[in-house]
PAROGU-811107 format. One line per 2 residues: number of its first residue (from 1); their letters; for each residue x, z, y of N, C-alpha, C. Coordinates in nm, 4 decimals, decimal comma, always signed. Each point is the difference from the previous one (the first is absolute). Layout:
BEGIN
NUM> A> X Z Y X Z Y X Z Y  ...;
//
This chain:
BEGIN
1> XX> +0,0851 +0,0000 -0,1177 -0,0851 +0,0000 +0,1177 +0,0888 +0,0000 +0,1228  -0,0304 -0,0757 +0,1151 +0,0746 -0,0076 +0,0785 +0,0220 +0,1197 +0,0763;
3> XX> +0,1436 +0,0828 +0,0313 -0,0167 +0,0802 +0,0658 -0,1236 +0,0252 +0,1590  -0,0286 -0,1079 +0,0450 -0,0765 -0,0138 +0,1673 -0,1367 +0,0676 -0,1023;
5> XX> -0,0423 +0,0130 -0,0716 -0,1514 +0,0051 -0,0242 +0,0131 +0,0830 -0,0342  -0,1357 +0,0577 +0,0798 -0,1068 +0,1775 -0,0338 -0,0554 -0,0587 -0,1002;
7> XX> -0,0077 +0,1089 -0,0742 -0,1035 -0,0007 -0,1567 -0,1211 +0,1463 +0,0703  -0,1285 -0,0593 -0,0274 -0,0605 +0,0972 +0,0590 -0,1484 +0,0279 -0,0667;
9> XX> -0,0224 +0,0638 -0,0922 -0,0804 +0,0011 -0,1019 -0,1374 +0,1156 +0,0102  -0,1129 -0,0955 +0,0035 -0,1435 +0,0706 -0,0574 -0,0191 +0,0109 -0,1191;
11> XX> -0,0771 +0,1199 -0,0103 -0,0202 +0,0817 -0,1182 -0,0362 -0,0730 -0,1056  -0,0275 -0,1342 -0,0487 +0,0132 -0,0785 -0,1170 +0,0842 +0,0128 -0,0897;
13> XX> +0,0965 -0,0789 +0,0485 +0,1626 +0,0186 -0,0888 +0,0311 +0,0851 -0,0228  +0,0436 +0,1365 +0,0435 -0,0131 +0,1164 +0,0148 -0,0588 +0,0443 -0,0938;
15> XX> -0,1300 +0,0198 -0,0049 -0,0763 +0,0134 -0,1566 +0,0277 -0,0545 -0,1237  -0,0019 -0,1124 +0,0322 -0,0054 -0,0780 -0,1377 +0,1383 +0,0163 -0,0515;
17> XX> +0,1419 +0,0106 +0,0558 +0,1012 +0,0069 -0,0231 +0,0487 +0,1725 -0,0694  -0,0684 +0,0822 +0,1068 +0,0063 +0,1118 -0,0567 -0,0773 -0,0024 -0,1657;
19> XX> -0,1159 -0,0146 -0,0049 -0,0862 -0,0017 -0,0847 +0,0670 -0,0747 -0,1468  +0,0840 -0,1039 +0,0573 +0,0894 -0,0864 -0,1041 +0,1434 +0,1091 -0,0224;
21> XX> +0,0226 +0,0810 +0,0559 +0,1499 +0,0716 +0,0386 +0,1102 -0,1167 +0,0047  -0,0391 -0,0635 +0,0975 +0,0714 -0,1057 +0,0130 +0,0688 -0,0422 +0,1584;
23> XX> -0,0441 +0,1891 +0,0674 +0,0281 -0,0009 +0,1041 +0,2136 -0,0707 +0,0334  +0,0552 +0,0167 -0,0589 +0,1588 +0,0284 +0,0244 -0,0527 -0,1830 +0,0414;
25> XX> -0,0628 -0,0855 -0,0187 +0,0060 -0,1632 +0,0000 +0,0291 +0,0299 +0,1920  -0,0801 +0,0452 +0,0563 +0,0043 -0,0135 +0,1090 +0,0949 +0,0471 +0,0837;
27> XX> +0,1145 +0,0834 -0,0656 +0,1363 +0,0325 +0,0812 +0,1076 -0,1207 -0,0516  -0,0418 -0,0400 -0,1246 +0,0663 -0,0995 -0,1014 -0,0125 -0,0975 +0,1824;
29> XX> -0,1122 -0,0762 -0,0320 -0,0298 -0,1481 +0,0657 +0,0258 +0,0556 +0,0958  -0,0183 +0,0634 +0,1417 +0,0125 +0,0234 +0,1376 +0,0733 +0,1011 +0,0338;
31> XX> +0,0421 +0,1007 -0,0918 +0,0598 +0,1216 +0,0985 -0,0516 +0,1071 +0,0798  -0,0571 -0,0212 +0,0655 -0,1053 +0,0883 +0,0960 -0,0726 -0,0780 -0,0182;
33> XX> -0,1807 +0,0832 +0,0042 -0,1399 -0,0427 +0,0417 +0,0091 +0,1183 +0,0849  -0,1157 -0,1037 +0,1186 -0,0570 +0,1051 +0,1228 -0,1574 +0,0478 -0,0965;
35> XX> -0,0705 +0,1089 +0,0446 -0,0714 +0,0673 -0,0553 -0,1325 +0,0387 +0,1328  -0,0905 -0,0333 +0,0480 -0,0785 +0,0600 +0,1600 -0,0339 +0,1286 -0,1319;
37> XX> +0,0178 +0,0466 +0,1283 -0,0654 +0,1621 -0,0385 -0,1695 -0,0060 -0,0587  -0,0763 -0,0944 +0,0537 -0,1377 +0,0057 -0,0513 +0,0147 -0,0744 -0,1128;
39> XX> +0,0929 -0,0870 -0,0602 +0,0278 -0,0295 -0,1260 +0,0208 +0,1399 -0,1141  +0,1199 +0,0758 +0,0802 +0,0168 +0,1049 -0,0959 -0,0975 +0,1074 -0,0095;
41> XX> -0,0545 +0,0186 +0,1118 -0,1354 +0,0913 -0,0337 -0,1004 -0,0254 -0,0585  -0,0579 -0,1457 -0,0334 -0,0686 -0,0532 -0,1336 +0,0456 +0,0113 -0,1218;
43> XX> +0,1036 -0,0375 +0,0112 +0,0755 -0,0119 -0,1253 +0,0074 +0,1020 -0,0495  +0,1469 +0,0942 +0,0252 +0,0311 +0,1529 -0,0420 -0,0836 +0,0784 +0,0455;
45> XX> -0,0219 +0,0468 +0,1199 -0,0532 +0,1090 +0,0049 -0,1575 +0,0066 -0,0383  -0,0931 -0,1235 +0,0403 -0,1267 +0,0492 -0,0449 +0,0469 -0,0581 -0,1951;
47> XX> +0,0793 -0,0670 -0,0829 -0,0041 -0,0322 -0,0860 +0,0264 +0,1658 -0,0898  +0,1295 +0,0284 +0,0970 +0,0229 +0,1777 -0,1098 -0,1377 +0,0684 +0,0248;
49> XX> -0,0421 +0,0285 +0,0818 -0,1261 +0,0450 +0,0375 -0,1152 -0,0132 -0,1317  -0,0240 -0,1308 -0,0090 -0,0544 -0,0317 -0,1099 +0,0508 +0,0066 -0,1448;
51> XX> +0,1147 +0,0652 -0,0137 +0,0516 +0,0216 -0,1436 +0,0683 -0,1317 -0,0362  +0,0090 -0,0883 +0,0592 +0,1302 -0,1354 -0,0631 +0,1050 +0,0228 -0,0392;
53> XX> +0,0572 -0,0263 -0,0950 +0,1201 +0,0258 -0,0432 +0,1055 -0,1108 +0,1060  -0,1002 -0,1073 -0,0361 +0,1225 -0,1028 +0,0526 +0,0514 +0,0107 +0,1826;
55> XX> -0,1322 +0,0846 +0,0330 +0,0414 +0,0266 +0,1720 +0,1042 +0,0893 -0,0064  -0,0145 +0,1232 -0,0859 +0,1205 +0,0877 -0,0031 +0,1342 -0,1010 -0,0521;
57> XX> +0,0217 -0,0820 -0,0755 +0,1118 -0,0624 -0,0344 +0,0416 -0,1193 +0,1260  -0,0563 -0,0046 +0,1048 -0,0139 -0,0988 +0,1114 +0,0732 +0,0742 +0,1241;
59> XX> -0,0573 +0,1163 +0,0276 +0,0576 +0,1174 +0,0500 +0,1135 +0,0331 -0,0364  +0,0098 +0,0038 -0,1309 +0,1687 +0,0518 -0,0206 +0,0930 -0,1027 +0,0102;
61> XX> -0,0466 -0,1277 -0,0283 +0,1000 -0,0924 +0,0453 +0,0510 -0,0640 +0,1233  -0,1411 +0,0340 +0,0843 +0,0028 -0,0320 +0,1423 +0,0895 +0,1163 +0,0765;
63> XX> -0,0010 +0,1188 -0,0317 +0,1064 +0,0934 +0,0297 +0,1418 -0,0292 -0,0500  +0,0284 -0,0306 -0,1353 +0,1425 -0,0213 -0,0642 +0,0580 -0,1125 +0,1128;
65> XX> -0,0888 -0,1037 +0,0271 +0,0544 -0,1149 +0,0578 +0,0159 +0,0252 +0,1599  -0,0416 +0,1055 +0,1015 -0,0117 +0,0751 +0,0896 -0,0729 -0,1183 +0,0848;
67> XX> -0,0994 -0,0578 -0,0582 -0,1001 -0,0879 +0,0631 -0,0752 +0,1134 +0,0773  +0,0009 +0,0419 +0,0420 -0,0777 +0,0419 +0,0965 -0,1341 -0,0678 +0,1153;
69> XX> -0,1336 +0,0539 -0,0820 -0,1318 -0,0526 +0,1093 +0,0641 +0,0165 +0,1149  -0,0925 -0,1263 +0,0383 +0,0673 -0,0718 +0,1506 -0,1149 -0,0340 +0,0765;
71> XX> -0,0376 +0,1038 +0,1405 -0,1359 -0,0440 +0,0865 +0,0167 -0,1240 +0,0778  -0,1082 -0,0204 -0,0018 -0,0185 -0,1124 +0,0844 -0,0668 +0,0444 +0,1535;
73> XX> +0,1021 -0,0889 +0,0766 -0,0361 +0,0347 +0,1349 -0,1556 -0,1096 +0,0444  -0,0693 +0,0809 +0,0259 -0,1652 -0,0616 +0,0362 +0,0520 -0,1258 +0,0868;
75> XX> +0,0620 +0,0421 +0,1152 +0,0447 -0,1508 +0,0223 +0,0162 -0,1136 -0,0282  +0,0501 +0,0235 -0,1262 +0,0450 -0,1441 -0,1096 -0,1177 -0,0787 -0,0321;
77> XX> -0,0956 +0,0771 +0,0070 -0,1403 -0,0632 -0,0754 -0,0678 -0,1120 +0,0848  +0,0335 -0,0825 -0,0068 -0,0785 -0,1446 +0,0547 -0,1233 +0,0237 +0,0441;
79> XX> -0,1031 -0,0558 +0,0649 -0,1469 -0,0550 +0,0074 -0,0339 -0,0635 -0,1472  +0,0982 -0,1167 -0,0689 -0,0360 -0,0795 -0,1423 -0,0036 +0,0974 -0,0862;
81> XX> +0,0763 +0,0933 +0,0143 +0,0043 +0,1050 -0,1063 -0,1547 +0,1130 -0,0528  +0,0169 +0,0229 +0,1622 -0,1226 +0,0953 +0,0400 -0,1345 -0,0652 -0,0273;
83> XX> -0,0183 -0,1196 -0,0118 -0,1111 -0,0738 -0,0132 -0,0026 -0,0426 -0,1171  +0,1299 -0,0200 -0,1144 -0,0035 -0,0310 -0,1307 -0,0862 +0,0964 -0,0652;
85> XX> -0,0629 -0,0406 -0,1284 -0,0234 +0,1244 -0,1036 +0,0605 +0,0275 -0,1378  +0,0739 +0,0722 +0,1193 +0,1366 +0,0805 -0,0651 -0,0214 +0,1538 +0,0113;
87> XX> +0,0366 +0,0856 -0,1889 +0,0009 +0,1344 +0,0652 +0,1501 -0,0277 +0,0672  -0,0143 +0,1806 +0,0049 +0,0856 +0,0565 +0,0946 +0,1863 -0,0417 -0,0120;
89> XX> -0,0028 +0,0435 -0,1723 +0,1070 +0,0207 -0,0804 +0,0536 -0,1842 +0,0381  -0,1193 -0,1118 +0,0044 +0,0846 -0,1503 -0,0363 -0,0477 -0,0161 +0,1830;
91> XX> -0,0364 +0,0299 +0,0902 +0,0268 +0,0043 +0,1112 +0,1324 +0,0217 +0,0765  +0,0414 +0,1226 -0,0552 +0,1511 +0,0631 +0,0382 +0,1118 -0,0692 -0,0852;
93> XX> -0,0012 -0,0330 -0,1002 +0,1103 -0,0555 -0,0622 +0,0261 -0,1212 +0,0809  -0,1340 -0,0899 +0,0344 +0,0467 -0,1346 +0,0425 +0,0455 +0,0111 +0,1681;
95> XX> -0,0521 +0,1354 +0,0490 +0,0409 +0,0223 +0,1713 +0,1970 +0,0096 -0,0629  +0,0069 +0,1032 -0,1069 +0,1313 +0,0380 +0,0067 +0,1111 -0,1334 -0,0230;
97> XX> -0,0712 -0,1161 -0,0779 +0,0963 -0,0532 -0,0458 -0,0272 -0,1204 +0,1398  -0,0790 -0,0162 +0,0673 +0,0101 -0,0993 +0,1423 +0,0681 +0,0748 +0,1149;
99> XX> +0,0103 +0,1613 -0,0435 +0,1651 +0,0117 +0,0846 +0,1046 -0,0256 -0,0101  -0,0180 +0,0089 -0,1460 +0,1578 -0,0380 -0,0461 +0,0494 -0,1308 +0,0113;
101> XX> -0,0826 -0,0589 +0,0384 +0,0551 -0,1410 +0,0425 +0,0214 -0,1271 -0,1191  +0,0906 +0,0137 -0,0862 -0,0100 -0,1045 -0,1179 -0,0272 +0,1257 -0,1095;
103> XX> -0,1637 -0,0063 -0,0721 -0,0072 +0,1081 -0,1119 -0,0295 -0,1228 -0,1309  -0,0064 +0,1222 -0,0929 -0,0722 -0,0497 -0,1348 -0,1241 +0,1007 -0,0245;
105> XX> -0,1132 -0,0335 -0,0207 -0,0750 +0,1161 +0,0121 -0,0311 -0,0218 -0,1426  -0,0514 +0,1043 -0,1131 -0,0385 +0,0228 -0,0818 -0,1234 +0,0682 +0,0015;
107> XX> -0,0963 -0,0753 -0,0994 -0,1416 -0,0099 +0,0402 -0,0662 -0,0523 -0,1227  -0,1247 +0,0478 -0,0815 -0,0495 -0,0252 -0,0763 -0,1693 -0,0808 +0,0406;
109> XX> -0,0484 +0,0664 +0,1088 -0,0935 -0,0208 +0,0393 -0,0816 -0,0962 +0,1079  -0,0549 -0,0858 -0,0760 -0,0147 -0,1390 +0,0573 -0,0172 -0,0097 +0,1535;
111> XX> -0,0912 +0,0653 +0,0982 -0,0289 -0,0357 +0,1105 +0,1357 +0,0319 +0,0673  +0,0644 +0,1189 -0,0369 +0,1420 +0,0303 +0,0407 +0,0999 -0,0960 +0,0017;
113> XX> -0,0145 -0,0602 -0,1393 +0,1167 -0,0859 +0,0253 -0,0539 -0,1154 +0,0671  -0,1032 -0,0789 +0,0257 -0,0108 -0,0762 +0,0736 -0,0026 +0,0169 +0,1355;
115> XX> -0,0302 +0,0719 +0,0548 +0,0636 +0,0773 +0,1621 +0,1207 +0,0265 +0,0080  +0,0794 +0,0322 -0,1229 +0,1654 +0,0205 +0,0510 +0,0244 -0,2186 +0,0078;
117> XX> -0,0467 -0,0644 -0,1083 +0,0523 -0,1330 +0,0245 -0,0173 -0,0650 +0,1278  -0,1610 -0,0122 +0,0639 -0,0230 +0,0034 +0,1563 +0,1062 +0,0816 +0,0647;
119> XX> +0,0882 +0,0411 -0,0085 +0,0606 +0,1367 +0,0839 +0,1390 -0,0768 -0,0252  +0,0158 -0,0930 -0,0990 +0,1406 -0,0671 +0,0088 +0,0773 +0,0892 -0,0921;
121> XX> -0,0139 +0,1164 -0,0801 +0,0531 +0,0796 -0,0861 -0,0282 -0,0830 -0,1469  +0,1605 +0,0273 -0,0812 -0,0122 -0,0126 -0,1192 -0,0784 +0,1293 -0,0439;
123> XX> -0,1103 -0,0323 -0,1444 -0,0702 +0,1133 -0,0738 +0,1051 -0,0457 -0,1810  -0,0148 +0,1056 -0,0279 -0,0390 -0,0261 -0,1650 +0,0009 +0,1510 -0,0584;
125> XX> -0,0628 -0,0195 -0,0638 -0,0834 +0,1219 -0,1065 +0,0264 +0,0283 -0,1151  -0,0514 +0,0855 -0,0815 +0,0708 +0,1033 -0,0963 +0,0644 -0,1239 -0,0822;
127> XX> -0,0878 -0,1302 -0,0325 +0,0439 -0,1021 -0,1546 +0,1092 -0,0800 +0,1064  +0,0463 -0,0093 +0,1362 +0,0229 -0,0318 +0,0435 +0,1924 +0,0364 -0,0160;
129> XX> -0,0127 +0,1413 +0,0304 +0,0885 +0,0963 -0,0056 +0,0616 -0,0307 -0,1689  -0,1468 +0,0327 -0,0929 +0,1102 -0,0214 -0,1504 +0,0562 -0,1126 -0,0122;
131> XX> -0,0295 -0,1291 +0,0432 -0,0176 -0,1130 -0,0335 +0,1837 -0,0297 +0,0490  -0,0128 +0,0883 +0,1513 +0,1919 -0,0428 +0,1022 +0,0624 +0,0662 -0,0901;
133> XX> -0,0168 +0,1109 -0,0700 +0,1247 +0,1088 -0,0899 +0,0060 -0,0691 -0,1141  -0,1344 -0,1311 -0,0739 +0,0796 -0,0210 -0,1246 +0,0610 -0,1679 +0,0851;
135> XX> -0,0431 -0,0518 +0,0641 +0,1171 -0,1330 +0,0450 +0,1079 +0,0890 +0,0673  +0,0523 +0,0830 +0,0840 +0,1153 +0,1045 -0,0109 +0,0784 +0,0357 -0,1055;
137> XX> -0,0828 -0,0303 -0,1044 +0,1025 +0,0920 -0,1251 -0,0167 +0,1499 -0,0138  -0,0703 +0,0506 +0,0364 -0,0480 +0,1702 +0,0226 -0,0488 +0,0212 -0,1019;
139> XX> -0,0709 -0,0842 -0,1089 -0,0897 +0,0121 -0,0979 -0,0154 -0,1342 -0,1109  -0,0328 +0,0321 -0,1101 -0,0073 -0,1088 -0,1158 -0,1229 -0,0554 +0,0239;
141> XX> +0,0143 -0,1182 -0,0601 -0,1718 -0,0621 -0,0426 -0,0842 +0,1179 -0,0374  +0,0500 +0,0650 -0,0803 -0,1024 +0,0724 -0,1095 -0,0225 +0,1013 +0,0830;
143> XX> +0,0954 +0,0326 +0,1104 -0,0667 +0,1670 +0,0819 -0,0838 -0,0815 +0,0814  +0,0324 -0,1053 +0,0312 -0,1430 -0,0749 +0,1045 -0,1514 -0,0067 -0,0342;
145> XX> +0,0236 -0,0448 -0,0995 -0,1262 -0,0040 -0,1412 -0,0260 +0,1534 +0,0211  +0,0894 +0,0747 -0,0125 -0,0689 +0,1318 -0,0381 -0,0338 +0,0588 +0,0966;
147> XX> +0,0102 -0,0044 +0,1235 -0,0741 +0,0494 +0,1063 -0,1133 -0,1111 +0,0336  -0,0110 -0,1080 -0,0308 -0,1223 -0,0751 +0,0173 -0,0942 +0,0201 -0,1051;
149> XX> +0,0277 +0,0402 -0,0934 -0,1253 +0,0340 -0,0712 -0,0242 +0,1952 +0,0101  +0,1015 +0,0822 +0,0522 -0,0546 +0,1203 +0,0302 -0,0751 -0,0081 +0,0861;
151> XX> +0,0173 -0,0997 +0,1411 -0,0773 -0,0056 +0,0796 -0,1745 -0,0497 -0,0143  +0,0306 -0,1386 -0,0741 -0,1561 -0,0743 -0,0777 -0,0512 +0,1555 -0,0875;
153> XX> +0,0516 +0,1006 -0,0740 -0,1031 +0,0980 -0,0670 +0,0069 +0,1238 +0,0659  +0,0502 +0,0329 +0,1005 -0,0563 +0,1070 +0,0445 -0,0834 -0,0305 +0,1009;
155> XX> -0,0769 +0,1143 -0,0120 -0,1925 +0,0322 +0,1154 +0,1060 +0,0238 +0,1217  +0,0552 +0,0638 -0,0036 +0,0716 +0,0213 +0,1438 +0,1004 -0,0501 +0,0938;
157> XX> +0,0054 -0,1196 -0,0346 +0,1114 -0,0974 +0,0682 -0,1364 -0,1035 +0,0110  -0,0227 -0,0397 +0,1117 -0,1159 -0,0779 +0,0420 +0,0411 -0,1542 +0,0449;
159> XX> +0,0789 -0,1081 -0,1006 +0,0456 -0,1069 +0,0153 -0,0582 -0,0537 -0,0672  -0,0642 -0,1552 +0,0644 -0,0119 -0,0430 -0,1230 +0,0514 -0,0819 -0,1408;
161> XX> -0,1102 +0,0610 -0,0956 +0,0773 -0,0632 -0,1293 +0,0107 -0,1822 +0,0437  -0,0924 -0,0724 -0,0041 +0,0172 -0,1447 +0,0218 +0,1398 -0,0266 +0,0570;
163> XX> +0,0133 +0,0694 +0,1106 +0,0822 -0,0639 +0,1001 +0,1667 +0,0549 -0,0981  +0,0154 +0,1400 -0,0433 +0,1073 +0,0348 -0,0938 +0,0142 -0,0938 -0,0753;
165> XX> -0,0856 -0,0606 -0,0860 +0,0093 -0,0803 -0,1485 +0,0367 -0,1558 +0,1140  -0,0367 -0,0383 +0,0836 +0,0317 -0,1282 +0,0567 +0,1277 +0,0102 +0,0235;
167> XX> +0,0815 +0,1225 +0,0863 +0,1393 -0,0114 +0,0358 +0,0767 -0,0303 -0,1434  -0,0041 +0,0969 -0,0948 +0,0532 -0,0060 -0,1052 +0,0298 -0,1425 -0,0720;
169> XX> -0,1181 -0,1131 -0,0023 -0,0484 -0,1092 -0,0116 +0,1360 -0,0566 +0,0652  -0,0231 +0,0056 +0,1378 +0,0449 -0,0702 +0,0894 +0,1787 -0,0030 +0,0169;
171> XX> +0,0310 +0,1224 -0,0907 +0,1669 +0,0746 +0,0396 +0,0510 -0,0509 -0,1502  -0,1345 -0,0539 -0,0811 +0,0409 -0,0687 -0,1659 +0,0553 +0,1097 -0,0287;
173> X> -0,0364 +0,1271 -0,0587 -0,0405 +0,1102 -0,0413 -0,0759 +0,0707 -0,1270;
//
């Protein structure tokens, strides 16, 4: 990844990566991710709240890596933004990463990522993320496969199967 680019991630990837324990991909591929604080307060804190395991394992890695939640100054927030329907959590990620000037935003969630593309920001998302670590070399065919089909059977990773079984298709898989 080119050193100039913010990596700046809503609570999608985040989940699904934790949920995969497949968090280390994202220090692997980028090094630092930025984190908005209303990301991490969905995530970890109302997630431990609710008994998640995987928020507590999100938390501990987001500390090991001294990522530290990062506010967003109200300023940042556009009129396009404010008028998108966007929560809060994919509101602030995309203010944080149009400060940063050249970002990559990470984003699972459709209206999101099509407002970061209007916005001139690269998006890509959790299959997005596995997909750069196995053309990287980070991972085998078969760990690719195997997080694409943990993802297609679990209730709690909310991707869809079609679109999983098409990449796979598509990566001749």
């Amino acid at each position: 990844m080119d050193a100039d680019v913010t990596v700046v991630s809503n609570a999608g990837p985040l989940m699904v990566l934790s949920k995969l324990n497949a968090l280390f991909l994202l220090r692997a591929l980028y090094g630092r991710v930025h984190v908005p604080r209303s990301v991490y307060d969905e995530v970890v804190a109302a997630g431990i709240r609710q008994g998640h395991e995987d928020a507590r394992r999100l938390e501990f890695f987001l500390r090991q890596e001294e990522w530290l939640p990062e506010d967003v100054d109200h300023a940042m927030i556009t009129a396009d933004l404010l008028q998108a329907h966007l929560d809060t959590g994919e509101r602030d990620t995309l203010a944080l990463a149009i400060a940063s000037g050249h970002a990559l935003v990470l984003m699972d969630e459709t209206v999101g990522r099509e407002m970061a593309r209007d916005l001139g920001l690269t998006v890509r998302g959790s299959l997005g993320v596995l997909i750069e670590a196995w053309q990287r070399s980070l991972m085998s065919a078969d760990q690719l496969r195997f997080y694409f089909a943990e993802m297609a059977r679990r209730q709690d990773i909310w991707i869809s199967h079609t679109l999983v079984e098409r990449l796979l298709r598509e990566l001749g898989l």
